[in-house]
PDB file of N, CA, C, O and CB in Angstrom:
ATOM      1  N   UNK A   1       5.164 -76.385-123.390  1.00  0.00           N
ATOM      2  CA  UNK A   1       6.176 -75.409-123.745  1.00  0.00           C
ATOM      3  C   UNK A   1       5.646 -74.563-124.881  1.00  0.00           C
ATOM      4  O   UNK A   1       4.719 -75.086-125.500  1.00  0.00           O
ATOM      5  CB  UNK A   1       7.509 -76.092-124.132  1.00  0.00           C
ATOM      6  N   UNK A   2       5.997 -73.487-125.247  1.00  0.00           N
ATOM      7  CA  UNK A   2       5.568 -72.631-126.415  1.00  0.00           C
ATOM      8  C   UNK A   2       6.979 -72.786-127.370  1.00  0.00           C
ATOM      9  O   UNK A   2       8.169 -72.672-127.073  1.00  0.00           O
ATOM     10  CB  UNK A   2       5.144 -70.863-125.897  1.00  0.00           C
ATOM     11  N   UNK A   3       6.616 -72.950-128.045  1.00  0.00           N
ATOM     12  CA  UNK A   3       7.211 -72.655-129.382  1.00  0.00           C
ATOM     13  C   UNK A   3       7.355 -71.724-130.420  1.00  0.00           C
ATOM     14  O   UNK A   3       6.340 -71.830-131.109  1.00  0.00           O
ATOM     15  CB  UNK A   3       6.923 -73.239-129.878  1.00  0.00           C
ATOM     16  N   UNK A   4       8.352 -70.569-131.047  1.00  0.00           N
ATOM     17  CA  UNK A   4       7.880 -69.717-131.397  1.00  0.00           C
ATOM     18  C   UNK A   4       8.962 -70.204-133.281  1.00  0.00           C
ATOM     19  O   UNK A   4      10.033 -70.776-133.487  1.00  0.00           O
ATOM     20  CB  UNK A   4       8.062 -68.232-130.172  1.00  0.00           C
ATOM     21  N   UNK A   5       8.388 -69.863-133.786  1.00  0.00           N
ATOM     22  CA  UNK A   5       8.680 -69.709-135.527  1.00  0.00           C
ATOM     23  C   UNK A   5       8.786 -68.465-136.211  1.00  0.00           C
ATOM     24  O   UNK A   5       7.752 -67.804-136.104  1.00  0.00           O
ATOM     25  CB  UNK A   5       7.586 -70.302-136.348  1.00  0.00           C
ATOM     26  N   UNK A   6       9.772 -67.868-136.943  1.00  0.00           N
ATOM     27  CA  UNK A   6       9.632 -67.274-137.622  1.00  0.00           C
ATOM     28  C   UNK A   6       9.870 -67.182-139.324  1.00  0.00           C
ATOM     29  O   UNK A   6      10.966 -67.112-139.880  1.00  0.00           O
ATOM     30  CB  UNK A   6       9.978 -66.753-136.997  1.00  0.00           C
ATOM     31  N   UNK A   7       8.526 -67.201-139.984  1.00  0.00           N
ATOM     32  CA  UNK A   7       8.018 -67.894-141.402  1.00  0.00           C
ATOM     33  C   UNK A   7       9.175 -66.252-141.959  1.00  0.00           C
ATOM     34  O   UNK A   7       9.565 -65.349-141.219  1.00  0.00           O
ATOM     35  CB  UNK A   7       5.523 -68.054-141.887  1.00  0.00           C
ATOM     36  N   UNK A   8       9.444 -66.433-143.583  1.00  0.00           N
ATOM     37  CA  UNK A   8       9.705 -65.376-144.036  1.00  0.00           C
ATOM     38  C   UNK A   8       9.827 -66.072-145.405  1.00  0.00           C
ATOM     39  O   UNK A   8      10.019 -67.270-145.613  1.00  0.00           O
ATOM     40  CB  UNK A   8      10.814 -64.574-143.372  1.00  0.00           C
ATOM     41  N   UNK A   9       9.649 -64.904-146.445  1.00  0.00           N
ATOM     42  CA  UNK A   9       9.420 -65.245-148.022  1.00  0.00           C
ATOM     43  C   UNK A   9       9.012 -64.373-148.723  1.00  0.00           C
ATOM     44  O   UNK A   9       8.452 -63.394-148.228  1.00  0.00           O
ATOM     45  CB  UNK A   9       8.571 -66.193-148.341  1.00  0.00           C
ATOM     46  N   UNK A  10       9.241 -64.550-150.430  1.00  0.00           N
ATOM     47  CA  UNK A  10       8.411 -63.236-151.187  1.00  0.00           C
ATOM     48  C   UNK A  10       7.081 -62.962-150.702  1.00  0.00           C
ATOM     49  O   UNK A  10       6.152 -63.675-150.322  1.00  0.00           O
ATOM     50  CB  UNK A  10       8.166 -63.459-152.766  1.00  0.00           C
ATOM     51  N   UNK A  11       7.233 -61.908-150.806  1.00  0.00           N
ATOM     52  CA  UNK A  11       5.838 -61.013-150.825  1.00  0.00           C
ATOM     53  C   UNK A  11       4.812 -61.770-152.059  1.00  0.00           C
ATOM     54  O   UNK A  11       4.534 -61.197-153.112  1.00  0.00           O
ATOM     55  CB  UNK A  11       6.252 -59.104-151.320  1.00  0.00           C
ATOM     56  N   UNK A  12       4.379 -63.004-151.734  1.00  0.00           N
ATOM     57  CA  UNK A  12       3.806 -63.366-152.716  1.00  0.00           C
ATOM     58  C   UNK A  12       2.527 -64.303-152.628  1.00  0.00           C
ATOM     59  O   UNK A  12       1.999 -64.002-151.558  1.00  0.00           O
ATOM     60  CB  UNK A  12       4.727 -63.827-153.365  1.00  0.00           C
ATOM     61  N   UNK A  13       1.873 -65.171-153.166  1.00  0.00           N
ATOM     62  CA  UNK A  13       0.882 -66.160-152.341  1.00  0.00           C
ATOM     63  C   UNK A  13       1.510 -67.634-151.650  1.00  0.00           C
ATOM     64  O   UNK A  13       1.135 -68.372-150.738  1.00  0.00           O
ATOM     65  CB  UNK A  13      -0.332 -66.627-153.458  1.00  0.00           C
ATOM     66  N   UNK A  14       2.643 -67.626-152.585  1.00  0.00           N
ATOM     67  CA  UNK A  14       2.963 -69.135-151.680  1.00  0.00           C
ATOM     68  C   UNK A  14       3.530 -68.457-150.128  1.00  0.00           C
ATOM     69  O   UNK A  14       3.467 -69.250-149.188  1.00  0.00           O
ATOM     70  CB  UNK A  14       4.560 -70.368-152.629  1.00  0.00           C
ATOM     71  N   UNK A  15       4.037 -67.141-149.838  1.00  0.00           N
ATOM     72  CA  UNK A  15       4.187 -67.282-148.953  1.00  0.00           C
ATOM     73  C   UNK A  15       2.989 -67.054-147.481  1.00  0.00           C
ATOM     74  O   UNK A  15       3.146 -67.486-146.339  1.00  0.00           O
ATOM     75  CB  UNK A  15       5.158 -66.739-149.168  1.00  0.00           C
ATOM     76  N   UNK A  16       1.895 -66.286-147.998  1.00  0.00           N
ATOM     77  CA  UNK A  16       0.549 -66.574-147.463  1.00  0.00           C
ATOM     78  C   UNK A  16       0.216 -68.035-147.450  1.00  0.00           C
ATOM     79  O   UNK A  16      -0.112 -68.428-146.330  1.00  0.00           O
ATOM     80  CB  UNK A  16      -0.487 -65.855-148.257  1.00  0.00           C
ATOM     81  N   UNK A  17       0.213 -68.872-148.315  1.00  0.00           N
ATOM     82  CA  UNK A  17      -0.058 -70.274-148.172  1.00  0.00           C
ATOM     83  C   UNK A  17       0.758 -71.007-146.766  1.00  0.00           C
ATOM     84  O   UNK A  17       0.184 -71.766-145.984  1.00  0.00           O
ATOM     85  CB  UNK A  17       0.436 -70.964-149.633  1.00  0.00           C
ATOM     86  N   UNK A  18       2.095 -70.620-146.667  1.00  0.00           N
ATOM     87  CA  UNK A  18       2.833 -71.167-145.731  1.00  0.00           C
ATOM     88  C   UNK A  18       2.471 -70.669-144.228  1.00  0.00           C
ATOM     89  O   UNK A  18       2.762 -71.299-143.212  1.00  0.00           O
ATOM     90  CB  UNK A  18       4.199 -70.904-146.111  1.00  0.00           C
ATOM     91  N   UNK A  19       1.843 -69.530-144.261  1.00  0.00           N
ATOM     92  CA  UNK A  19       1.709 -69.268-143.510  1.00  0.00           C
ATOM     93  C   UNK A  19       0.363 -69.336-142.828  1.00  0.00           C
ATOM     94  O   UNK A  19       0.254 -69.228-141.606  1.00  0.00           O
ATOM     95  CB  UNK A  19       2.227 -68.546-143.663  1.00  0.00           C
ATOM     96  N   UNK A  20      -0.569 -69.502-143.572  1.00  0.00           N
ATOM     97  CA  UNK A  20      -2.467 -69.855-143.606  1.00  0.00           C
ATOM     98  C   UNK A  20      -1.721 -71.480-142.952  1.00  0.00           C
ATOM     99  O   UNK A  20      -1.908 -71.775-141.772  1.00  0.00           O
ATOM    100  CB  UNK A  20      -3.781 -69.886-145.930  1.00  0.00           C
ATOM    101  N   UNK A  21      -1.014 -72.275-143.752  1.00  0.00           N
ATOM    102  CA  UNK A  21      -0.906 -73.666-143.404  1.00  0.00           C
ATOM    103  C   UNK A  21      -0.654 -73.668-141.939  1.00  0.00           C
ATOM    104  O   UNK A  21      -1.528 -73.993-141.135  1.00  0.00           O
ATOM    105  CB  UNK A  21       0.206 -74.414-144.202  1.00  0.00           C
ATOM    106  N   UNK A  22       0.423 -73.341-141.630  1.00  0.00           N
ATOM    107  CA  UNK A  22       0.813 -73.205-139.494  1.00  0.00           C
ATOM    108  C   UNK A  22      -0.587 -72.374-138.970  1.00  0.00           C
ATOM    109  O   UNK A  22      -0.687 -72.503-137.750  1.00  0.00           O
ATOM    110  CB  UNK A  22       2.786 -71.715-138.863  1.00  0.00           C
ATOM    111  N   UNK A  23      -1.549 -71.666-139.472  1.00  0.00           N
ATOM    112  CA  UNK A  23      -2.502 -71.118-138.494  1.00  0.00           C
ATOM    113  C   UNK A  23      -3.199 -72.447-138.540  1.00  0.00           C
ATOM    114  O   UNK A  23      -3.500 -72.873-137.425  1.00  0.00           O
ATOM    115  CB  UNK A  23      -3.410 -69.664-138.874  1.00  0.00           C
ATOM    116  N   UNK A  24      -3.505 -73.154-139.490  1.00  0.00           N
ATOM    117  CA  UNK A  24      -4.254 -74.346-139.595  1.00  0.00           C
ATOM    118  C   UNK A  24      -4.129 -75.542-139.319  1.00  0.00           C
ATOM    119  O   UNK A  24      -4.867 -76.524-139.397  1.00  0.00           O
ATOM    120  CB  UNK A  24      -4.483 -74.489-140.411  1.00  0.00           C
ATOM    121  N   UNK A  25      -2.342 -75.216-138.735  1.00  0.00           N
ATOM    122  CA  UNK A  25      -2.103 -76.606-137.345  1.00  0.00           C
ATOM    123  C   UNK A  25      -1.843 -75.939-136.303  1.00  0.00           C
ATOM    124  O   UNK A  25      -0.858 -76.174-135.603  1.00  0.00           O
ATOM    125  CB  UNK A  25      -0.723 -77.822-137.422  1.00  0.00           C
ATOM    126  N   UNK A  26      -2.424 -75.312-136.139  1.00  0.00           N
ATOM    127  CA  UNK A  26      -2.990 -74.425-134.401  1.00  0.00           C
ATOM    128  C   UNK A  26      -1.561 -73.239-133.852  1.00  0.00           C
ATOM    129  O   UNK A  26      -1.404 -72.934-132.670  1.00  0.00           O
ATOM    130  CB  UNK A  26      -3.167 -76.191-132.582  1.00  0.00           C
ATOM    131  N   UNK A  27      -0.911 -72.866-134.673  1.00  0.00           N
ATOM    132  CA  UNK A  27      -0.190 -71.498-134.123  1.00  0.00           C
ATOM    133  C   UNK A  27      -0.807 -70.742-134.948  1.00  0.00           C
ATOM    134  O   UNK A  27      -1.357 -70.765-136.049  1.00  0.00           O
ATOM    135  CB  UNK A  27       1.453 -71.279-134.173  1.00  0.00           C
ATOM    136  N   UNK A  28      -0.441 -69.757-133.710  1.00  0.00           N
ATOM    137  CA  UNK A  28      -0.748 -68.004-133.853  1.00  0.00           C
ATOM    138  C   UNK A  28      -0.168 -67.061-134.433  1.00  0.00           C
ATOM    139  O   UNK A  28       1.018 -67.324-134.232  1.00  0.00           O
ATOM    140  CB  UNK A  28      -0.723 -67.366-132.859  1.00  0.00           C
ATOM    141  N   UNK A  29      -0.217 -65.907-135.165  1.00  0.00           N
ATOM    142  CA  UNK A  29       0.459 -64.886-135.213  1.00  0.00           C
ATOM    143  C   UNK A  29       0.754 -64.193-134.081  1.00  0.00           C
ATOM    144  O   UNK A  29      -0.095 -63.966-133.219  1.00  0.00           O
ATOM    145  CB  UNK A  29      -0.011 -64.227-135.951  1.00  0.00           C
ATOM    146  N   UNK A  30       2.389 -63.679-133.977  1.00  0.00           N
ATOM    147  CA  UNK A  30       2.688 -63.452-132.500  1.00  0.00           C
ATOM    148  C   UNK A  30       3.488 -61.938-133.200  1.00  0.00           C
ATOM    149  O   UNK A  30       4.437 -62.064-133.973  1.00  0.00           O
ATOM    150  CB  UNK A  30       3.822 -64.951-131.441  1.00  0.00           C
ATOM    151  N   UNK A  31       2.890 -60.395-132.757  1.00  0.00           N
ATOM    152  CA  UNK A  31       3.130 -59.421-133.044  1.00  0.00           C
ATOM    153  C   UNK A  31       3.092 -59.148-135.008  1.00  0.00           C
ATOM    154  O   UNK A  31       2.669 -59.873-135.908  1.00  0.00           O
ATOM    155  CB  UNK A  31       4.357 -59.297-132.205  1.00  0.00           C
ATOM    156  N   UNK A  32       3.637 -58.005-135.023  1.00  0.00           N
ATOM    157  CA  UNK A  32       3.540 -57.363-136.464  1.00  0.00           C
ATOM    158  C   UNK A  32       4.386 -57.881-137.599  1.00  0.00           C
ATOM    159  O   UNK A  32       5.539 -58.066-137.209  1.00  0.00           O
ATOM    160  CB  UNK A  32       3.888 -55.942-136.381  1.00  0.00           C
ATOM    161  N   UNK A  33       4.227 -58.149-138.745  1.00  0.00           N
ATOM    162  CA  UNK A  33       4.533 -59.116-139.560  1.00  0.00           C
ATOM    163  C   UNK A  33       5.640 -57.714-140.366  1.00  0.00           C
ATOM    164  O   UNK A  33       5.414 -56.506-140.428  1.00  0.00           O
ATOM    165  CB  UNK A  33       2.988 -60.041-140.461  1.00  0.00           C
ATOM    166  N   UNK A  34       6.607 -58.369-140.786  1.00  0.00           N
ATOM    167  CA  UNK A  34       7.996 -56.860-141.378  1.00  0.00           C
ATOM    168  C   UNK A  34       7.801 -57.173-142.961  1.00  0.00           C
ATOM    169  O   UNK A  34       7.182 -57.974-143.661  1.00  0.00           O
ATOM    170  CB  UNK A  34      10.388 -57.183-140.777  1.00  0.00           C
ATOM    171  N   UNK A  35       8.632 -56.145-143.107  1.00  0.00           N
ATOM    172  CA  UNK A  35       8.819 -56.391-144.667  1.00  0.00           C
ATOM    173  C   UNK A  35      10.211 -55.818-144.701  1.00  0.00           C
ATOM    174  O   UNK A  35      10.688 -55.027-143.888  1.00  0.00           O
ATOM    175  CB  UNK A  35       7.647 -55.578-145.798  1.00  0.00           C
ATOM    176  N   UNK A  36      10.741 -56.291-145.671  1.00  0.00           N
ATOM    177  CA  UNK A  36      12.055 -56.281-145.999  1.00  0.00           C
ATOM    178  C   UNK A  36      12.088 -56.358-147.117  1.00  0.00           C
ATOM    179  O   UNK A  36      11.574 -57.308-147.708  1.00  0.00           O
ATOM    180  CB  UNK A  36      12.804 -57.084-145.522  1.00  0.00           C
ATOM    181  N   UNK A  37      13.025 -54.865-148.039  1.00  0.00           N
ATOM    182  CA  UNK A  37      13.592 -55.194-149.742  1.00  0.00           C
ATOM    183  C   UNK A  37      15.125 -55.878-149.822  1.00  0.00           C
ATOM    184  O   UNK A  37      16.117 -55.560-149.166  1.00  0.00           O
ATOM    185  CB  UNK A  37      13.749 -53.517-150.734  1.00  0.00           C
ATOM    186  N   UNK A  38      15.040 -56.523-150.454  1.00  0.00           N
ATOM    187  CA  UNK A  38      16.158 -57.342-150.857  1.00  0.00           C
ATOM    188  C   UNK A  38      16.467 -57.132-152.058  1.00  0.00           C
ATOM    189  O   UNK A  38      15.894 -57.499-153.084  1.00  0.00           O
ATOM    190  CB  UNK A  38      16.003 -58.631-150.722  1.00  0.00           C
ATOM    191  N   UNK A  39      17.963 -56.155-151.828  1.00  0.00           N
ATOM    192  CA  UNK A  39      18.364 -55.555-153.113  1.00  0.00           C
ATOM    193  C   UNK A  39      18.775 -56.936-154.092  1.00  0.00           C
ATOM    194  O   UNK A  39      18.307 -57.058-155.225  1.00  0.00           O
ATOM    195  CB  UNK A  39      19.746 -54.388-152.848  1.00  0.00           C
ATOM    196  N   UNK A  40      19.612 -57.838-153.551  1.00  0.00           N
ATOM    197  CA  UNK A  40      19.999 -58.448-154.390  1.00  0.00           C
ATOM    198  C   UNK A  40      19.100 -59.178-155.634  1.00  0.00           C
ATOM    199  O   UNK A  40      19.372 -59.402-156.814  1.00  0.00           O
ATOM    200  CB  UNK A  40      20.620 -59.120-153.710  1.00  0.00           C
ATOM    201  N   UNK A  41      17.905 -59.441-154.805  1.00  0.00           N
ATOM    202  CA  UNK A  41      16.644 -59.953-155.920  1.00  0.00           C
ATOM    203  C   UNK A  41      15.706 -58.955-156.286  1.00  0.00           C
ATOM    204  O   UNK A  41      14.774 -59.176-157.058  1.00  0.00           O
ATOM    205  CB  UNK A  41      15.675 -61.125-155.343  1.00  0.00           C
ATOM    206  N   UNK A  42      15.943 -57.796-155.718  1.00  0.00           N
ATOM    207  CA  UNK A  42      14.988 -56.953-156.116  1.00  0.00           C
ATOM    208  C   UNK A  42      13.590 -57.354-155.825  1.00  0.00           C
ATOM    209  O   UNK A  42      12.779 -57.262-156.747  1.00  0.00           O
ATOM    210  CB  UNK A  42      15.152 -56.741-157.408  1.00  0.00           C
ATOM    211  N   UNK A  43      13.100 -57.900-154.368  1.00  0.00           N
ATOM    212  CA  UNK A  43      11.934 -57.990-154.490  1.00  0.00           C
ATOM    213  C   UNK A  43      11.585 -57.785-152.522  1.00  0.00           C
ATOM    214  O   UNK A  43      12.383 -57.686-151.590  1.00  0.00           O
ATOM    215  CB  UNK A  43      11.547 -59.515-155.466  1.00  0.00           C
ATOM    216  N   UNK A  44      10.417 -57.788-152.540  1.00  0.00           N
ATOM    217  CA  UNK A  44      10.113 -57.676-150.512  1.00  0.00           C
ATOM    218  C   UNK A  44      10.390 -58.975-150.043  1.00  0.00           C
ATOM    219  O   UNK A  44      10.282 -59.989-150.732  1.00  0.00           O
ATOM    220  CB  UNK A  44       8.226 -57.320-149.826  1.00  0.00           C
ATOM    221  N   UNK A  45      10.632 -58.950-149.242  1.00  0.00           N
ATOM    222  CA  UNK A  45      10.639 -60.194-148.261  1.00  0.00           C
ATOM    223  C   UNK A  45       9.988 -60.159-146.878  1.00  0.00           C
ATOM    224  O   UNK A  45      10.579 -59.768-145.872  1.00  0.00           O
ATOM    225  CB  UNK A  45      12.017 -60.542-147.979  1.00  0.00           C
ATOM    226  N   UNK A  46       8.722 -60.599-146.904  1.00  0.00           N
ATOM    227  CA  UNK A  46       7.916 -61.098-145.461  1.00  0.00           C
ATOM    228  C   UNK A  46       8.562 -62.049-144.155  1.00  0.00           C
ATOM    229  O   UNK A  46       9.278 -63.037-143.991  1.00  0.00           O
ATOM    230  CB  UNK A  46       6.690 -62.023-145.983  1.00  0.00           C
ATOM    231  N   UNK A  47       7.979 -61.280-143.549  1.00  0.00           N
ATOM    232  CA  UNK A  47       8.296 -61.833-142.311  1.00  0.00           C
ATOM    233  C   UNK A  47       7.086 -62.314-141.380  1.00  0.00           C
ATOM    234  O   UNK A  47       6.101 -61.578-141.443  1.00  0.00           O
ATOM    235  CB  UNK A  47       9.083 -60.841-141.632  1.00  0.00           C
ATOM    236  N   UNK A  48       6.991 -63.354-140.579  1.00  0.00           N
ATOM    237  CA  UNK A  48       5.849 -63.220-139.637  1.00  0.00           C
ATOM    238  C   UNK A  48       5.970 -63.827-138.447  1.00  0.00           C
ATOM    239  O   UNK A  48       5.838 -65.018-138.727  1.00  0.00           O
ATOM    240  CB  UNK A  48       4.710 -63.674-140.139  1.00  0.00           C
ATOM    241  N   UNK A  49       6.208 -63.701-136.817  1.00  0.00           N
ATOM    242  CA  UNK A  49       6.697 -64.884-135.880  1.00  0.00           C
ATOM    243  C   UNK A  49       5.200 -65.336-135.889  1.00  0.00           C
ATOM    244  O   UNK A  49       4.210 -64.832-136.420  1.00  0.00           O
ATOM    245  CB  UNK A  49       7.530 -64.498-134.182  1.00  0.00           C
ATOM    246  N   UNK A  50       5.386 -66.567-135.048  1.00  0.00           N
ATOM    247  CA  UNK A  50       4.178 -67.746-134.918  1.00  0.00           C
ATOM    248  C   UNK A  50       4.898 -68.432-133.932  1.00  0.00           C
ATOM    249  O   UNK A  50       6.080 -68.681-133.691  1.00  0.00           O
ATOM    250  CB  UNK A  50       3.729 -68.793-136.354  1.00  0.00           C
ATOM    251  N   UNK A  51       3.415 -68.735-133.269  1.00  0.00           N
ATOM    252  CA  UNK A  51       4.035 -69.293-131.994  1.00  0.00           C
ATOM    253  C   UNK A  51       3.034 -70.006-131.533  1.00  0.00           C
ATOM    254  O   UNK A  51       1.959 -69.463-131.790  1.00  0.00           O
ATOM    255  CB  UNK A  51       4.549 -68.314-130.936  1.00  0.00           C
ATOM    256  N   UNK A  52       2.891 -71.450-130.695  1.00  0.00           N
ATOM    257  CA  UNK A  52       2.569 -72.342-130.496  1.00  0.00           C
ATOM    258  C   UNK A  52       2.782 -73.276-128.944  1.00  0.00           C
ATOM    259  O   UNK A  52       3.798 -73.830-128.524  1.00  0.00           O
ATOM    260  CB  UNK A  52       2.968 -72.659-131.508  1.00  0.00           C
ATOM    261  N   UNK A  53       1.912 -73.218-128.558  1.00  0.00           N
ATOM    262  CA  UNK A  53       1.823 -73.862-126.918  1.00  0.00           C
ATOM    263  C   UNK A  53       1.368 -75.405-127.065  1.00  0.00           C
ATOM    264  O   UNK A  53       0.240 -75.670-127.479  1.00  0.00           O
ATOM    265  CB  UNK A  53       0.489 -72.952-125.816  1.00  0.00           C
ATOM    266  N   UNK A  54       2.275 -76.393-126.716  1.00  0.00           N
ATOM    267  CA  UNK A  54       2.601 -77.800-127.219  1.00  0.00           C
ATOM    268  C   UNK A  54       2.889 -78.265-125.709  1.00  0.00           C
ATOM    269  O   UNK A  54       3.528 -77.562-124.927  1.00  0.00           O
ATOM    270  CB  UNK A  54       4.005 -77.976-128.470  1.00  0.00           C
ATOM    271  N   UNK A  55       2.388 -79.443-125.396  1.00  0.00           N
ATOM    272  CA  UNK A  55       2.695 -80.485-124.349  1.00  0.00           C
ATOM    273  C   UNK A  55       4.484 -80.906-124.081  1.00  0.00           C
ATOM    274  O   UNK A  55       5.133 -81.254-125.067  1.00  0.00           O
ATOM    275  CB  UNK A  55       1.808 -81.893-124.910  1.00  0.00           C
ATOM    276  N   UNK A  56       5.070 -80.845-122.896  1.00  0.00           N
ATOM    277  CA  UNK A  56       6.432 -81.369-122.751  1.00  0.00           C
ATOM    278  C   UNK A  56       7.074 -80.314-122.301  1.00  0.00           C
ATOM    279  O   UNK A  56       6.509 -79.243-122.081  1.00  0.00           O
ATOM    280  CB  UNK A  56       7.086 -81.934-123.946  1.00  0.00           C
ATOM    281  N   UNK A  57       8.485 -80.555-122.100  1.00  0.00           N
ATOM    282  CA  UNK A  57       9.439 -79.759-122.060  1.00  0.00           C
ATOM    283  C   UNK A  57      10.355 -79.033-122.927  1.00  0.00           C
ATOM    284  O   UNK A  57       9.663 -79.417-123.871  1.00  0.00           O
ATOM    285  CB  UNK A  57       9.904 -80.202-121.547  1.00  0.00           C
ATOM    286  N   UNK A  58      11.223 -78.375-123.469  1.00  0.00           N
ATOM    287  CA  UNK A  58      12.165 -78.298-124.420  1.00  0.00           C
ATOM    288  C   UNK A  58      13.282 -79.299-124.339  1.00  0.00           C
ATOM    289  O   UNK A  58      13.824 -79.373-123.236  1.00  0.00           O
ATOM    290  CB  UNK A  58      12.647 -77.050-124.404  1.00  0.00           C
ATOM    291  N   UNK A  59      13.757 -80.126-125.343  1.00  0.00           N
ATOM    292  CA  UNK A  59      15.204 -80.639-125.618  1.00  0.00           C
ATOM    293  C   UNK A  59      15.823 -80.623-127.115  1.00  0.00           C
ATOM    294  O   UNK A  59      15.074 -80.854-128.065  1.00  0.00           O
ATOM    295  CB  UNK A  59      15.242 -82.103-125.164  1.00  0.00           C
ATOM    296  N   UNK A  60      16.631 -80.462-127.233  1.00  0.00           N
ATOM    297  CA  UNK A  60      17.608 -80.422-128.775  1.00  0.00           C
ATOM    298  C   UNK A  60      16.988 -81.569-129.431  1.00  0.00           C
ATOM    299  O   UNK A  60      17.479 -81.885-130.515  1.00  0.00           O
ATOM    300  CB  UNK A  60      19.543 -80.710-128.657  1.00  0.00           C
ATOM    301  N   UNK A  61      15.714 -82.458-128.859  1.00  0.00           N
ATOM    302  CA  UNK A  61      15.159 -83.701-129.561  1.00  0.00           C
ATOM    303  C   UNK A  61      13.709 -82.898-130.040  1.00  0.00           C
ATOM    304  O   UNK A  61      12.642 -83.428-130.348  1.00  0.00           O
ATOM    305  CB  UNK A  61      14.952 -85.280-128.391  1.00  0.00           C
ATOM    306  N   UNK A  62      13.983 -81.724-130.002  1.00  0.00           N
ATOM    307  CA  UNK A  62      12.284 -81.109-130.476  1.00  0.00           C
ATOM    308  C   UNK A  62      12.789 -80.819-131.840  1.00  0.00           C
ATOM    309  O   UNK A  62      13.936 -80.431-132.059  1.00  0.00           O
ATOM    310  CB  UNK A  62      11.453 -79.427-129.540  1.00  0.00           C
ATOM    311  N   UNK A  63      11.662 -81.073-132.975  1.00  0.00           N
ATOM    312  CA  UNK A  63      11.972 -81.019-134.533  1.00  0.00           C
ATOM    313  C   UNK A  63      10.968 -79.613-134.673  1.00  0.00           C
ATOM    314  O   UNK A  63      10.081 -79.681-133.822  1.00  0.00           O
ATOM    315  CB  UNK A  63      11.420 -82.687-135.628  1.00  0.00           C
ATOM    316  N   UNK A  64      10.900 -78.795-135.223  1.00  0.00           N
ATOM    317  CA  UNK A  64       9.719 -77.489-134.694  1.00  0.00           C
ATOM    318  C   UNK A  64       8.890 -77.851-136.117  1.00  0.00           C
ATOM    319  O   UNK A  64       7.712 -77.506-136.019  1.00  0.00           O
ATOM    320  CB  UNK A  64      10.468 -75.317-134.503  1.00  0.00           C
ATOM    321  N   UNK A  65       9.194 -78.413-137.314  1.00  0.00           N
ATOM    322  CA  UNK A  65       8.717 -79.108-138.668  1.00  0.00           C
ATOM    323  C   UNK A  65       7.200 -80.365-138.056  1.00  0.00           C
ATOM    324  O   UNK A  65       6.209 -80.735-138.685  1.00  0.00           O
ATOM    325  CB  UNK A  65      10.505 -80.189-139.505  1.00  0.00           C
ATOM    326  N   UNK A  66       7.528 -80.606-137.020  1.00  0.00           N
ATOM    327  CA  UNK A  66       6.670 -81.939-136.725  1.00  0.00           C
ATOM    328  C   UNK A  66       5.454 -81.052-136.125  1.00  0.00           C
ATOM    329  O   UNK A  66       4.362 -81.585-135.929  1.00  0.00           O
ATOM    330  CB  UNK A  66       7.458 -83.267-135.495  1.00  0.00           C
ATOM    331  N   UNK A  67       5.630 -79.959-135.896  1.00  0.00           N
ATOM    332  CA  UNK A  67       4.383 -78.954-135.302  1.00  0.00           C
ATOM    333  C   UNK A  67       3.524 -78.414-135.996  1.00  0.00           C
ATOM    334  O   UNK A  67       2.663 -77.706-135.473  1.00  0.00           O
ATOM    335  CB  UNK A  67       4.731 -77.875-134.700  1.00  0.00           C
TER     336      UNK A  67
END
């Protein structure tokens, strides 16, 4: 089944870290990564989907954290 994620966070390095980490348990970047200002904090907010082709079927017993 594929699995798809979408990471989001400051425009900052931990959120590159989070996201270097899932390329480095085997998902992909899947299309163009957004940006978003967030008035309330005054700062960008990243976006990126990721997506991942995994053995099985889908059920409400899939944790997408264990990937």
């Amino acid at each position: 089944m594929k699995l798809y994620r979408y990471l989001t966070g400051p425009d900052d390095a931990a959120f590159c870290k989070r996201v270097s980490t899932a390329l480095n348990k085997g998902w992909q970047l899947h299309g163009a990564p957004t940006l978003t200002f967030d008035t309330v904090q005054g700062r960008v907010i990243c976006g990126q989907a990721i997506v991942k082709e995994v053995e099985g079927e889908w059920s409400d017993d899939v944790v997408l954290s264990e990937h």
